[in-house]
C-alpha positions as CSV (number, residue, x, y, z in Angstrom):
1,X,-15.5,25.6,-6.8
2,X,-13.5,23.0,-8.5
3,X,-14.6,19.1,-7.0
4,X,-11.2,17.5,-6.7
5,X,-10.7,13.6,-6.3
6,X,-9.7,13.2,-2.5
7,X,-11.5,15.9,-1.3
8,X,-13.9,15.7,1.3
9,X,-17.1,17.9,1.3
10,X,-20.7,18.4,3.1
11,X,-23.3,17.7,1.2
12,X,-27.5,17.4,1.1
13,X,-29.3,14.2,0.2
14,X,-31.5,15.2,-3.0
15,X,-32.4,11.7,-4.2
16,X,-32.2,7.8,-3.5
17,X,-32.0,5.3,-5.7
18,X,-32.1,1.7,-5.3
19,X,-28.2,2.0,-6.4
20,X,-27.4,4.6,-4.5
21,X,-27.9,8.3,-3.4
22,X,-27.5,11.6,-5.2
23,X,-25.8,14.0,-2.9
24,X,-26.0,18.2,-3.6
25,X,-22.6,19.2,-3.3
26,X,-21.1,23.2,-2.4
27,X,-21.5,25.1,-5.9
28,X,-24.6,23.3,-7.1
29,X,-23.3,20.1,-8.4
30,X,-24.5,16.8,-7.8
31,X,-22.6,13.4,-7.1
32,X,-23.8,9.8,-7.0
33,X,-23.1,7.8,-3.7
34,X,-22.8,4.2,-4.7
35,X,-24.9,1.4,-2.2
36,X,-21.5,0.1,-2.0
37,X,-19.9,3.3,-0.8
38,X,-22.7,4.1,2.0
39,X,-21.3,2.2,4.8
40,X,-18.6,-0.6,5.7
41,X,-20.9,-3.4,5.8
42,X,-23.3,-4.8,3.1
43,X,-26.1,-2.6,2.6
44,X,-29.1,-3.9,1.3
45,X,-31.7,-1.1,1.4
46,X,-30.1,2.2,1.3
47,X,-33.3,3.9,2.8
48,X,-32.4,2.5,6.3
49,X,-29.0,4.1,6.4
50,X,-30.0,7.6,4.1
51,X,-33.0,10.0,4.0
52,X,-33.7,12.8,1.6
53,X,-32.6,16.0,3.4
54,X,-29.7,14.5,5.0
55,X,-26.9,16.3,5.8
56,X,-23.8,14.3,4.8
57,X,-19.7,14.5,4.3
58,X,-18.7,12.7,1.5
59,X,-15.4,11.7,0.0
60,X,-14.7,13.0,-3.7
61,X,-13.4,9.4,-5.5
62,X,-14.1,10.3,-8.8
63,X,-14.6,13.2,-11.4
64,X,-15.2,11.2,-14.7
65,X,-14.6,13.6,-18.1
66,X,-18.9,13.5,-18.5
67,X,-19.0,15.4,-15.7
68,X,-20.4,12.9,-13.2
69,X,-18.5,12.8,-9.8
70,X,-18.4,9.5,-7.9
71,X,-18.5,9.9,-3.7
72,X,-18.0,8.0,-0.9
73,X,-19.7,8.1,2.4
74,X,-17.5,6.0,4.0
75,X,-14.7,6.7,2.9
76,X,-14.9,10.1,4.7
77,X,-14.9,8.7,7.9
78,X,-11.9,9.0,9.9
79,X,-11.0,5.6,11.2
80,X,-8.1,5.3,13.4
81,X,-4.9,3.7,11.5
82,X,-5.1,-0.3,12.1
83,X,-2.5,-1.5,14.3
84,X,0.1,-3.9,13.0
85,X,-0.6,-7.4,14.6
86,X,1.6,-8.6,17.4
87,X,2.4,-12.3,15.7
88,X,5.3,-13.1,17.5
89,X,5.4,-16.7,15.6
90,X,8.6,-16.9,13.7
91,X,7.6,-17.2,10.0
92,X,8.3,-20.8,8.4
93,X,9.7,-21.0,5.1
94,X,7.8,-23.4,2.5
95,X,10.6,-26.0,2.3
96,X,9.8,-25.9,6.0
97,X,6.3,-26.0,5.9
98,X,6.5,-28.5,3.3
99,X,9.0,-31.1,5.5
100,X,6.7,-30.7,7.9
101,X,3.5,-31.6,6.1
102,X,5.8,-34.7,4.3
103,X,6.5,-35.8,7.9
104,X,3.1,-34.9,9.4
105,X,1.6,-37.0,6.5
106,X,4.2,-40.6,6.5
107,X,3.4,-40.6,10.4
108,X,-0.7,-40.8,9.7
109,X,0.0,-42.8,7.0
110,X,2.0,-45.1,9.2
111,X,-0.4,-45.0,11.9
112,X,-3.1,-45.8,9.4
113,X,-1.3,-48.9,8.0
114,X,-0.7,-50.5,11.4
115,X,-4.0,-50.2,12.3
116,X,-5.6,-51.7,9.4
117,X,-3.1,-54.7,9.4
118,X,-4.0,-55.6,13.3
119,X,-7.7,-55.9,12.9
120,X,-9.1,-59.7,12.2
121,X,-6.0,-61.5,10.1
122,X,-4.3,-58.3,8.3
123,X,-7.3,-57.3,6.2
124,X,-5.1,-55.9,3.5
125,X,-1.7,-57.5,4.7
126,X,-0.2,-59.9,2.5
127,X,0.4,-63.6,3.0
128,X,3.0,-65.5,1.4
C-alpha cells in the first residue's frame, strides 16, 4: 500500500518518545507523530494524551525520500469549517486612521497644555 501525503489512516501506537509517538501504519510501516502534531493545544507530556497500544487516525503530512513519513493526529480530525466573522464595522483606510490618531493626539496634547499652564503661576508658561 502506497502512504500518500493527505491521506488519512488508522494506525497502532508502537512507541513514545519524549518528541513524539511512532505510530504502525496498514502495510507494516511506521510514521512519527510529532508532540506538536498530537493535539491543538500545547502538549507538554505526550504520555497524558497517548498510550502504547492505542488505536489512532492519523493524517499523512509527509513522506520524506529516506523513507520516514511524518503524521498528524490532529490534523485528522474533522473540525467544522470556521465561520467568517460578522464585523459589520466599515473598514477605515490608513489616511483615515491616521487623521484620526493626528486629531486624537493635538486634542490630548491641548488638553495637557491647558492644564499644566492653570496650576500655581503657569509652571511652564512664559512670562514676558
Amino acid at each position: 500500500m502506497s502512504i500518500e501525503v493527505g491521506s488519512k489512516l488508522q494506525g497502532k501506537i508502537t512507541g513514545i518518545t519524549n518528541f513524539g509517538a511512532f505510530v504502525e501504519l496498514p502495510g507494516g510501516s511506521t510514521g512519527l507523530v510529532h508532540i506538536s502534531e498530537v493535539a491543538d493545544n500545547y502538549v507538554k507530556d505526550i504520555n497524558e494524551h497517548l498510550k502504547v497500544g492505542d488505536q489512532v487516525e492519523v493524517k499523512v503530512i509527509n513522506v520524506e525520500k529516506d523513507g520516514k513519513i511524518g503524521l498528524s493526529i490532529k490534523k485528522a480530525k474533522d473540525r467544522p469549517q470556521a465561520r467568517p466573522r460578522n464585523d459589520f464595522r466599515p473598514k477605515e483606510s490608513f489616511e483615515q486612521k491616521m487623521n484620526k490618531f493626528l486629531k486624537d493626539s493635538e486634542d490630548r496634547l491641548s488638553s495637557l497644555k491647558r492644564n499644566t499652564e492653570s496650576k500655581r503661576g503657569g509652571r511652564g508658561a512664559r512670562r514676558g
